[in-house]
C-alpha positions in Angstrom: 40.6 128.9 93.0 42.7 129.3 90.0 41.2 131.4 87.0 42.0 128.8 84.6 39.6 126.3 86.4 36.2 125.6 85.2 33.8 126.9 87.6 31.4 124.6 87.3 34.1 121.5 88.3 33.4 119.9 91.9 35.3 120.8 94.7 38.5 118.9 94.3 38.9 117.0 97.0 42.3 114.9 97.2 43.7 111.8 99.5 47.1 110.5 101.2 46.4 106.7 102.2 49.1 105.3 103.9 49.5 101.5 105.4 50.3 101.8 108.7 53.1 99.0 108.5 56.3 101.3 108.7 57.6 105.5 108.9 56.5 107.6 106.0 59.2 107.6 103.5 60.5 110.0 101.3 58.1 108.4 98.3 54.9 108.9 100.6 56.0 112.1 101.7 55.9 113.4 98.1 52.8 111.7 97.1 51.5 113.6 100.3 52.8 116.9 99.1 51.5 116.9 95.4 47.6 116.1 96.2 48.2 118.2 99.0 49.5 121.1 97.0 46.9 120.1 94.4 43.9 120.7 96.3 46.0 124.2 98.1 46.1 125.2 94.8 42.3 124.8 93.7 40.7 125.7 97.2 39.7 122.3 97.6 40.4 119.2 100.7 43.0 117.3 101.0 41.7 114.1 103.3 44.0 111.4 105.4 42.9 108.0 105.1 44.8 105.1 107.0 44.7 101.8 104.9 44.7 99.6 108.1 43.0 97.0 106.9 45.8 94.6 107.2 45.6 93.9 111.1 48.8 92.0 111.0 51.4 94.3 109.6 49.4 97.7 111.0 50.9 99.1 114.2 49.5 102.1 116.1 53.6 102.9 116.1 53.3 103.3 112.5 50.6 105.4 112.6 52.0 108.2 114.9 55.0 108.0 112.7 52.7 108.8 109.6 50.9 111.5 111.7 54.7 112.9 112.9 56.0 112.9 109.6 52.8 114.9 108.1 53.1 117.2 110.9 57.1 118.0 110.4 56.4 118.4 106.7 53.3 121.0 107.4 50.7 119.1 105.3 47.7 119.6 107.3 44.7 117.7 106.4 41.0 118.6 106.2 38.7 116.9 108.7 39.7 113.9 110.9 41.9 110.9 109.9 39.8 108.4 108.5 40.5 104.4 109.1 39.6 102.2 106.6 39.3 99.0 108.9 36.2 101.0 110.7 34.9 101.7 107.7 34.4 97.1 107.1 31.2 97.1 107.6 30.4 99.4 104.7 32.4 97.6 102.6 31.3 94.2 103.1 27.9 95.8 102.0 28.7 97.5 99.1 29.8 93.6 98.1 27.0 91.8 98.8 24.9 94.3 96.8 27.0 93.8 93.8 26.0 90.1 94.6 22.3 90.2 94.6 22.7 92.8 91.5 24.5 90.0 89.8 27.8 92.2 89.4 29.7 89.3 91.7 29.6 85.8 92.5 30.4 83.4 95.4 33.8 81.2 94.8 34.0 78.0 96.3 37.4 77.3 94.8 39.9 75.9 97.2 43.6 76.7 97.5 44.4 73.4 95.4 42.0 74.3 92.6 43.2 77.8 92.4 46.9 76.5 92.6 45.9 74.0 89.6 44.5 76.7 87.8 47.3 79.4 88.2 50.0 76.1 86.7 47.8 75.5 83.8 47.4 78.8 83.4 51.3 79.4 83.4 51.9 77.4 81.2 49.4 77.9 78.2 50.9 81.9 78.6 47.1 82.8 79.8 46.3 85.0 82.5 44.8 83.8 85.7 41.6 84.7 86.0 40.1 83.0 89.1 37.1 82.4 87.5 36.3 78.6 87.9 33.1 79.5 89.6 31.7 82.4 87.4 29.0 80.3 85.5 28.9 77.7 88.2 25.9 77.0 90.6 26.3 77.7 94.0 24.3 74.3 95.3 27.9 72.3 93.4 29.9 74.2 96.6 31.6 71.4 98.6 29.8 71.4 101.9 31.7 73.1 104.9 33.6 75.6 102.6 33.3 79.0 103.4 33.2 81.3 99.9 34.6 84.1 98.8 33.0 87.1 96.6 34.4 87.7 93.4 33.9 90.6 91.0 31.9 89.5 88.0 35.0 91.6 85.5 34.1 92.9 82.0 35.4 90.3 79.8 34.3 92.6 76.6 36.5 95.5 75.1 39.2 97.1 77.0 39.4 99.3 80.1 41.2 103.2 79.4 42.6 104.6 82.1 43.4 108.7 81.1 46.1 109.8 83.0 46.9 113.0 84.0 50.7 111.5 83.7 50.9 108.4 81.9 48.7 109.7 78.7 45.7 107.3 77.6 46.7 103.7 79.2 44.6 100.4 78.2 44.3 97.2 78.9 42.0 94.5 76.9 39.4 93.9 79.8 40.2 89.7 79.2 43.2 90.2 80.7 42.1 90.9 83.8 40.6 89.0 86.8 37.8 88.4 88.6 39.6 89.7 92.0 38.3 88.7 95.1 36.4 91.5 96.9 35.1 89.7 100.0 37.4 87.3 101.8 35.5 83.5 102.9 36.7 84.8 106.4 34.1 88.1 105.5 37.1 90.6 105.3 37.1 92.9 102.6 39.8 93.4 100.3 42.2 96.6 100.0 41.3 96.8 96.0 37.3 97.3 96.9 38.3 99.3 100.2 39.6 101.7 98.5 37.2 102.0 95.8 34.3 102.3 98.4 36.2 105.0 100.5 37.3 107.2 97.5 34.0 107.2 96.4 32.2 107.9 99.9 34.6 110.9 100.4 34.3 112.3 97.2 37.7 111.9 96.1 37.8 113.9 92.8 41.9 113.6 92.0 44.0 111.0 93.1 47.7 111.1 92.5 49.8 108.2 93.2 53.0 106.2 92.3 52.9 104.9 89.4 53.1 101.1 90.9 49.2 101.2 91.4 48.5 101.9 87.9 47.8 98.2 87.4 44.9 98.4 90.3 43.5 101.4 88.5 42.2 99.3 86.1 40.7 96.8 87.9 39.7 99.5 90.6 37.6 101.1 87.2 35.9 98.2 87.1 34.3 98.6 90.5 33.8 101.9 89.7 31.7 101.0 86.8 30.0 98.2 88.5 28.3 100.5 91.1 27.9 103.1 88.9 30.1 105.5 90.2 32.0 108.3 88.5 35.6 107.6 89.4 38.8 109.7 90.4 40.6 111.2 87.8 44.0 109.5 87.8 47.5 110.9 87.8 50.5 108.0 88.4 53.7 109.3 89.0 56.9 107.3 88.3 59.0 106.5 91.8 62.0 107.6 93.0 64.9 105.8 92.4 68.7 105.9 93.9 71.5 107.7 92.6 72.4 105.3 90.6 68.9 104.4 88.9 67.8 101.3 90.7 64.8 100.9 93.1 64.8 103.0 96.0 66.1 101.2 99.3 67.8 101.4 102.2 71.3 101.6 101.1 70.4 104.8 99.1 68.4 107.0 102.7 65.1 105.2 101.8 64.5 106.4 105.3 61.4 107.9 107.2 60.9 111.4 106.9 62.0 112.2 110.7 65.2 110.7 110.0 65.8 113.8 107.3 64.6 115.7 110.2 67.2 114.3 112.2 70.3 114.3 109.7 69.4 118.5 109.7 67.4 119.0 107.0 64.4 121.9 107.3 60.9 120.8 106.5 60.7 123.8 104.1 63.8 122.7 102.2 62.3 119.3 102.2 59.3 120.4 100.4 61.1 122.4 98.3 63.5 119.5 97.1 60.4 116.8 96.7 57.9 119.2 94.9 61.1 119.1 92.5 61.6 115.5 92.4 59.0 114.9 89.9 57.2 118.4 88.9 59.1 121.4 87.5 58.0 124.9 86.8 60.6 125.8 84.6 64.3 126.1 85.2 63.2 127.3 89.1 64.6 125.0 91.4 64.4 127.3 94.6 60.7 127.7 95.1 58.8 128.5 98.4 55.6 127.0 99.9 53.6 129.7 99.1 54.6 129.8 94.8 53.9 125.6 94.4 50.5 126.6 95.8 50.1 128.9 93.5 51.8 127.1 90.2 51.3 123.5 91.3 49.6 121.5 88.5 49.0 117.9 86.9 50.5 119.1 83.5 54.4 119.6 84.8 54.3 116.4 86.4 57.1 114.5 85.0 56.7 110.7 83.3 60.3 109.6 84.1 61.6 108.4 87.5 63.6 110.9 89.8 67.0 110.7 90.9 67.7 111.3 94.9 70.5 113.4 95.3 71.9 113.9 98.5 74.1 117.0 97.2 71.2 119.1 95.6 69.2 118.0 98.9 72.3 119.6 100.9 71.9 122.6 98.2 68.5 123.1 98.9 68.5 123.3 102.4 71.3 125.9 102.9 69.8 128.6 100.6 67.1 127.8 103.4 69.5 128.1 106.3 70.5 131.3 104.9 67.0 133.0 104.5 65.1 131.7 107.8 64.3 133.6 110.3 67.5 134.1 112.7 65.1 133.0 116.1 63.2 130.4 114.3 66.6 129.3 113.4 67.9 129.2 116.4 65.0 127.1 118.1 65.5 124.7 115.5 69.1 124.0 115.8 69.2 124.8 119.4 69.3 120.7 120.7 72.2 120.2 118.7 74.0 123.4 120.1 73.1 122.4 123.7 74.8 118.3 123.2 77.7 120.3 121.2 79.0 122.4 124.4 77.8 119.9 126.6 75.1 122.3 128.6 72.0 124.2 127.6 72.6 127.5 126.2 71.9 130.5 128.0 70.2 133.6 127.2 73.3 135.2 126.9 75.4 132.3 125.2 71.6 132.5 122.6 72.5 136.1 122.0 76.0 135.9 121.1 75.1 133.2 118.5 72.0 134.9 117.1 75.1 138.1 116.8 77.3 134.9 114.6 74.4 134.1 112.3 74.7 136.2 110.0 78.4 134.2 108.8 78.0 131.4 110.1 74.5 130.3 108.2 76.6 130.8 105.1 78.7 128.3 105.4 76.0 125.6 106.9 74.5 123.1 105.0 72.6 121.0 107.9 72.2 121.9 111.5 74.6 120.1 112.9 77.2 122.3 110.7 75.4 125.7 112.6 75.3 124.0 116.0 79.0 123.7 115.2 80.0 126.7 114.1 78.3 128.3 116.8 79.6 126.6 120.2 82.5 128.9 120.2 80.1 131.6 121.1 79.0 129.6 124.5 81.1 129.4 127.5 83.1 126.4 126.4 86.4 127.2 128.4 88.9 125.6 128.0 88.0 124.8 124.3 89.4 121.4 123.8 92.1 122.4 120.5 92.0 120.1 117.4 95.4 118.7 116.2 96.3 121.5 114.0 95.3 124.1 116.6 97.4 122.9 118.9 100.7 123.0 116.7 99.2 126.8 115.6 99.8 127.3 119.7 102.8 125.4 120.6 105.8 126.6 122.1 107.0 129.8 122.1 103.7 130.8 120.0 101.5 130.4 124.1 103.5 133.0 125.6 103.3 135.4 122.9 99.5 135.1 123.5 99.9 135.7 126.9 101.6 138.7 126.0 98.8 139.6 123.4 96.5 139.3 126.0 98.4 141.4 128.0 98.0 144.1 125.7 94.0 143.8 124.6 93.6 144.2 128.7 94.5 148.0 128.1 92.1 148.7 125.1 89.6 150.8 126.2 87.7 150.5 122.8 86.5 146.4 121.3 85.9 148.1 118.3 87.0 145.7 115.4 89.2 148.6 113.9 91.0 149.0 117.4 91.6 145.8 118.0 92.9 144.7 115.0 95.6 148.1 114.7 96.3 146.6 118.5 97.1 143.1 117.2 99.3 145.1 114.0 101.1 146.7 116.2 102.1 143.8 118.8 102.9 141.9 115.9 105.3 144.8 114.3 106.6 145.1 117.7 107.4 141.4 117.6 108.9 141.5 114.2 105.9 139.0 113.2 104.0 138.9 110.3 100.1 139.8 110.3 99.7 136.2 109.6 101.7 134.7 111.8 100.2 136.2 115.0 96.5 136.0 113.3 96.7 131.8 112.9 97.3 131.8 116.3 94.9 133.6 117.6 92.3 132.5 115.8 93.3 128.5 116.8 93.0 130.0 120.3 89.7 131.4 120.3 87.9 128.8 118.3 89.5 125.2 119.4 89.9 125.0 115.5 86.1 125.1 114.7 84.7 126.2 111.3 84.8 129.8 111.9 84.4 133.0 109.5 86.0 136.6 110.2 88.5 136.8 112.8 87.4 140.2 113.8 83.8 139.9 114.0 84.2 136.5 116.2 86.7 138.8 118.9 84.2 141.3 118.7 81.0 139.4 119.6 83.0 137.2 121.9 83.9 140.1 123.9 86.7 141.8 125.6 86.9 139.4 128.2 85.7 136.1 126.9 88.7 136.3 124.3 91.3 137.4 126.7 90.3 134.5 128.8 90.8 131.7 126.1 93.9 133.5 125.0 95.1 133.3 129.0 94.2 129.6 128.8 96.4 128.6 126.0 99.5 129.7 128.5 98.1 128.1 131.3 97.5 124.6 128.9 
């Protein structure tokens, strides 16, 4: 635990509570990392709760992509995942003790009534409070309709919400109302749900977008009304496009495994959202282990964040270039195999694990390594791009075939040797460096991104590259 804590503060104990109605998205995904990083940080849990208490739009499909997406990311969770549907039964009690305590009251109002009351409501610029049976007596219900339990709400003073983000927010408790806790149908709602569960597992921080800030309030009052201490609060304004507007779709609102599929590392990924909202300093490169240890509530930003697909891209090629070369390789190693068409050898593996060292500097996602690499792999004939086939046209395919001649008789693949071998052909051809160099390079690469021309012959081999030079005559 920090220094700077207070030791005689509770175990923090943080929560990531998904609906299970879709992937977890880049918005979850950070909300995940900060409360998980928060309770890292000060030694404390970080819980998974599934909101499923919405049976229609919950899938067990969404759920496993939750569970995936928390996985790829690393964000392991304490204990087991909890589900807040099993969990009903303990709800629906917690409400009908605020009934008998007073703190709530039956509504018999019908969907007609409530309509009436919402129009009226409208247009005298009041709030809709719902409260048509708060003083009412029960024995006036209609017979046959089933009622609802509403939360009795403050009407006195104002409700302060102090947020760890926001600052002090309040709201004049007669602007709020008396929300519906138990359903006639005897389903509970998500706002006491969630009340009752962050209470029963001791949820201590919660951090969330800042879109929930108007339930906080009337989640306080529910707090209040059992007599429970509640969460401190931290809201965090969403992320937004490029250009400013709501996060969607058109901007790569997508699930986290698509980033996983587009080529992005999940360390790079928790790199980039720890920034997207949080800053410790000017650092923008900072590894899993430093947010641990500098994470806190007092950097978090108040404005929105901007997704940037370039500084993303940025991100996860300084992590490209500093991972270890055979985790690398296992991570990029699918790609590789549907790039040459077969999966990669041992020896093909080695030779590329010999190219990483260049070619990781130049990659930005794995697809760009898996491409840079497949010349490595026995590929033959490489199939020439448009420009590397005018680079061997001609005249140019038997002066390879020549060349290829003469490498035959090196007895040393030493890069120095075989580049004074390819100087003097060349002078012996009255070519330019260049002019034999484009060449062979277009021959042993197909016209792939590719780095130094003498370190590719060299870990290709003696014979791989006089083979591909052979083929160019033979095209």
């Amino acid at each position: 635990m920090p220094t700077d804590m207070p030791t005689d503060m509770p175990k923090v104990v943080t929560r990531f509570a998904p609906s299970p109605t879709g992937f977890l998205h880049i918005g979850g995904a950070r909300t995940a990392l900060y409360n998980w990083l928060f309770a890292k940080r000060n030694g404390g849990d970080f819980l998974l709760r599934i909101e499923d208490t919405d049976r229609k739009r919950s899938s067990d499909e969404a759920v496993d992509a939750i569970l995936s997406g928390m996985n790829w990311l690393g964000l392991d969770h304490t204990g087991d995942v909890i589900s807040q549907f099993a969990r009903a039964d303990r709800h629906r009690q917690v409400a009908e003790d605020l009934l008998s305590a007073g703190k709530a009251y039956k509504c018999y109002a019908t969907q007609e009534e409530l309509a009436a009351l919402r129009e009226e409501s409208r247009e005298k610029g009041l709030p809709m409070r719902g409260d048509i049976w708060r003083e009412r007596d029960p024995s006036q219900a209609p017979e046959g309709v089933a009622p609802a339990i509403r939360l009795k709400m403050n009407r006195e003073g104002a409700t302060t919400i102090c947020d760890q983000v926001q600052g002090d927010v309040t709201v004049q408790n007669d602007q709020l109302d008396d929300m519906i806790i138990l359903r006639a149908d005897g389903s509970p709602t998500y706002m006491l749900s969630v009340v009752v569960d962050d209470h029963d597992m001791g949820i201590t921080h919660i951090i969330r977008g800042d879109d929930h800030l108007n339930n906080a309030f009337r989640q306080m009052q529910l707090f209040e009304a059992m007599g429970w201490d509640a969460p401190i609060f931290a809201h965090i304004p969403l992320i937004h496009g490029p250009d400013g507007k709501k996060l969607s779709k058109r901007h790569g609102a997508l699930g986290v495994d698509g980033y996983d599929e587009m080529g992005y590392l999940p360390e790079a990924m928790r790199n980039y959202l720890l920034r997207l909202g949080w800053s410790h300093g000017d650092d923008e490169l900072i590894t899993t282990d430093q947010a641990i240890a500098w994470f806190n509530m007092e950097n978090l930003g108040k404005s929105p964040s901007r997704l940037d697909f370039d500084k993303l891209d940025s991100v996860n090629a300084h992590y490209i270039q500093t991972a270890d070369s055979d985790v690398l390789i296992d991570w990029f190693k699918a790609d590789l195999a549907t790039e040459i068409e077969h999966a990669p050898t041992a020896e093909e593996l080695a030779q590329v694990k010999l190219a990483l060292s260049s070619a990781r500097e130049r990659a930005k996602k794995r697809a760009d390594l898996a491409e840079v690499t497949a010349i490595f792999c026995n590929i033959r004939p490489l199939t020439l791009t448009e420009k590397a086939a005018k680079a061997v046209a001609g005249e140019i395919a038997e002066i390879l075939s020549e060349l290829a001649s003469t490498l035959e008789n090196l007895s040393s693949w030493e890069q120095g040797d075989v580049k004074q071998s390819i100087f003097d052909f060349a002078e012996s051809k009255g070519m330019k460096m260049g002019k034999v160099m484009q060449p062979i390079r277009a021959a042993l690469t197909g016209g792939r991104p590719s780095g130094d021309l003498m370190e590719i012959m060299e870990i290709l081999g003696k014979e791989e590259c006089i083979l591909r030079l052979q083929d160019i005559a033979a095209q």
